[in-house]
N, C-alpha and C positions, 0 to 999 in steps of 0.2 A: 427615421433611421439614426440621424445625431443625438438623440435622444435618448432611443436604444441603447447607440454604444457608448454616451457619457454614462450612464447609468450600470450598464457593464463594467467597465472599467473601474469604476468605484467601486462595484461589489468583487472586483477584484481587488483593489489595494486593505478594503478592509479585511478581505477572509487573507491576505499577504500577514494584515496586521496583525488579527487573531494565532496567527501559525507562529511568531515571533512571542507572544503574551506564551504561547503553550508551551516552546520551547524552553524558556526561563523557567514557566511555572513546575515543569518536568522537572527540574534536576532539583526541585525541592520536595515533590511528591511522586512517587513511584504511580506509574498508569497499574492499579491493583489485578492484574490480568494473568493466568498460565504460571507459570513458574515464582511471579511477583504476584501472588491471588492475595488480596486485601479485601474483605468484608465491608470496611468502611465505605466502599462504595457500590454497596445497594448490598440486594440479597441476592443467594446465590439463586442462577439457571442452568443445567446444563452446559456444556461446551457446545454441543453439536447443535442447538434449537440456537443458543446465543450466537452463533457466527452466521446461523443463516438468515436469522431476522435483523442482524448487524450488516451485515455486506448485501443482502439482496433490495432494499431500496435503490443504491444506486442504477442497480440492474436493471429496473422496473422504470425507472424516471428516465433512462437511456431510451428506453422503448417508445415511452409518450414522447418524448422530446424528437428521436424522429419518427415516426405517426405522423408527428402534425405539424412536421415539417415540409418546405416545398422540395428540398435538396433532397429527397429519400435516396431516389435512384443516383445522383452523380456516382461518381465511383471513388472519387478521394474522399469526401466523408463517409461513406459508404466502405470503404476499406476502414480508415480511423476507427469508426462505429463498431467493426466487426473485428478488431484489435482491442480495443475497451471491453466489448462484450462476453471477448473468450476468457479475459483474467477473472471476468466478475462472475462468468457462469460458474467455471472450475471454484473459485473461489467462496462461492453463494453457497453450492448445491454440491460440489464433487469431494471438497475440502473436509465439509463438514462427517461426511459419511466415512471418510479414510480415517478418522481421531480414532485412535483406543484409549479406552477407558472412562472413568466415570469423571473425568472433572469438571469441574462449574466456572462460570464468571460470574462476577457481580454486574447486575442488570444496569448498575448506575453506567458501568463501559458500555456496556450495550447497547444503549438510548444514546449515549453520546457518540458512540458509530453510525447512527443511524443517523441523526442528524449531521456530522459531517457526509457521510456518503451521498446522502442526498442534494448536498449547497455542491456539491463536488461535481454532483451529476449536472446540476444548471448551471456548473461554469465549463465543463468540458463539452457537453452536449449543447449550450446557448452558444458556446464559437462556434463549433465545428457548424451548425443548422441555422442560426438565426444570423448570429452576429459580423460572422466572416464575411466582407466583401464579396461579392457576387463573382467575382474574376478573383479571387484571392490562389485557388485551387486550380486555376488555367493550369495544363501543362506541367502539373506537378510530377508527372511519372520521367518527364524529362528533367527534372532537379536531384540534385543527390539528396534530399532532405528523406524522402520516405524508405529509400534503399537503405539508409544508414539509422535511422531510426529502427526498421522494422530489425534489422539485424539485432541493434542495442537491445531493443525488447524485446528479440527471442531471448537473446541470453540471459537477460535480465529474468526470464521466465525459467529459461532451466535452472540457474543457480538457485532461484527460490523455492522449486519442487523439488531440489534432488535435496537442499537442505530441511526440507518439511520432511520426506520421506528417511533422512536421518534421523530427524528426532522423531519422527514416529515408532523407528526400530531402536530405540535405544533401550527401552524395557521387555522382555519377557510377560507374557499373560499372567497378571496376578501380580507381580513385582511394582513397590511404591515408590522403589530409590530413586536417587537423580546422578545419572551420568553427564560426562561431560563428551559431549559430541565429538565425531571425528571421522576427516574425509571431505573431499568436495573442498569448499571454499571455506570449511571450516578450519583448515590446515593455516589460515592467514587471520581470519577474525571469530571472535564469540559471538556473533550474530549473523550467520551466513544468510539467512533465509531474510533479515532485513538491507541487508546488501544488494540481497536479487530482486528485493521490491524496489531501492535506491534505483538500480539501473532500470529495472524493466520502465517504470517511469520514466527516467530521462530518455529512455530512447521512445515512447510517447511524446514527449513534448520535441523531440526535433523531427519526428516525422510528423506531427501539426505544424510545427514551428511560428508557438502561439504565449502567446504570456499567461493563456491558463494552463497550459502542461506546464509551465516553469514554477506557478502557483501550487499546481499540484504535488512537482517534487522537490519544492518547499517545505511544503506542508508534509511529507513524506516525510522528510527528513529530521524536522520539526519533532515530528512524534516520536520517531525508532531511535534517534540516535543517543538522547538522555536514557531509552528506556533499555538501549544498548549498555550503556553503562550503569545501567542499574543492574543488569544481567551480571554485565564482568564484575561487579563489585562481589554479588551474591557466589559467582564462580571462587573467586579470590576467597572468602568466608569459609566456605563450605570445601573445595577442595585444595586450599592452599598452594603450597611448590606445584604437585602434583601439572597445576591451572597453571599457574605464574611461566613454570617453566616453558612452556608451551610458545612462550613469546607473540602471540598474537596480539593483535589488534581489537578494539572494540567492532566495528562496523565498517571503515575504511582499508582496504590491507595499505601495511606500510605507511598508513599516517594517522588514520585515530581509530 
């Protein structure tokens, strides 16, 4: 078991360390994805096939991971487990089917979601099942950790649906143009729909109250928040005053 978890833990400060290398490497290379689409990295696929061969790994590895685990039945990883699983279903399979239109990503993002989703899955799925203390989850319904977490990440889950379902509607059938969103949480940043992913994660990691959900909305942040600012730079270009005026925020309301 010491074994185990030095060995966890490691594979935690490094995917820490990696998340820190992406974040730097972001704000010198745009993630070529949706509105920032860049060829340079791979060829194009679909949107709808590339999000769900992107996100559904995690989904899958969540499954084996408890399978064959001893904790199936507890009920605090067993709720955790079925808090993880509902982002990634909707996310996997419900997400992809709502997109309109024909857009693509390059497959090179695509493989590289897949591969994160899945180190992701063996570090939130290896605490929650293998890792965590035997007695770690005693009496957790009597802590404030899970009450206040599962709140954080409802909301953090609405703010990311009602802002996907903005930019869903922002074009008419057949229409190529780019508007600029508005409403919800959009009224405070240019990135609302990564905002709601910022929190819904952090309220994951305090209702684990684990150093891989803090890895995770690390790692979160790590990735949306340069590519936030790639967005408002492109907003700033493309609609000028029009954007500026707007005074919003990148990804944080009222600080970045």
């Amino acid at each position: 078991m010491e074994f185990l978890l030095s060995s966890y833990n490691t594979f935690l400060i490094v995917m820490a360390a990696i998340a820190l290398i992406v974040f730097v490497a972001l704000h010198f290379f745009e993630a070529g994805y949706g509105y920032l689409f860049d060829r340079r990295y791979g060829p194009p696929v679909p949107n709808k096939v590339g999000w769900v061969l992107m996100e559904s790994p995690v989904f899958v590895m969540m499954w084996v991971l408890w399978a064959f685990s001893d904790r199936q039945w507890e009920v605090v990883p067993l709720t955790l487990f079925a808090m993880f699983q509902f982002h990634y279903f909707q996310r996997s399979f419900i997400f992809p089917l709502l997109m309109r239109g024909n857009s693509k990503m390059p497959f090179g993002i695509v493989l590289m979601g897949m591969i994160f989703n899945t180190l992701n899955a063996c570090m939130q799925g290896g605490w929650i099942f293998y890792v965590a203390p035997n007695d770690y989850y005693a009496d957790w319904f009597s802590k404030p950790y899970i009450y206040i977490g599962l709140v954080v990440f409802l909301a953090g889950m609405f703010i990311n649906w009602q802002a996907d379902y903005i930019i869903r509607h922002l074009r008419k059938p057949g229409d190529t143009r780019h508007y600029i969103p508005r409403g919800g949480m959009f009224r405070y940043v240019s990135s609302a729909n990564y905002f709601g992913e910022i929190v819904e994660w952090t309220g994951f990691a305090i209702a684990s109250w684990s150093w891989a959900g803090v890895v995770f909305v690390w790692w979160t942040f790590a990735n949306l928040a340069p590519r936030s600012a790639s967005l408002y730079k492109r907003y700033e270009m493309e609609f000028g005053e029009e954007f500026t005026s707007l005074g919003r925020k990148r990804i944080i309301p009222f600080i970045y």
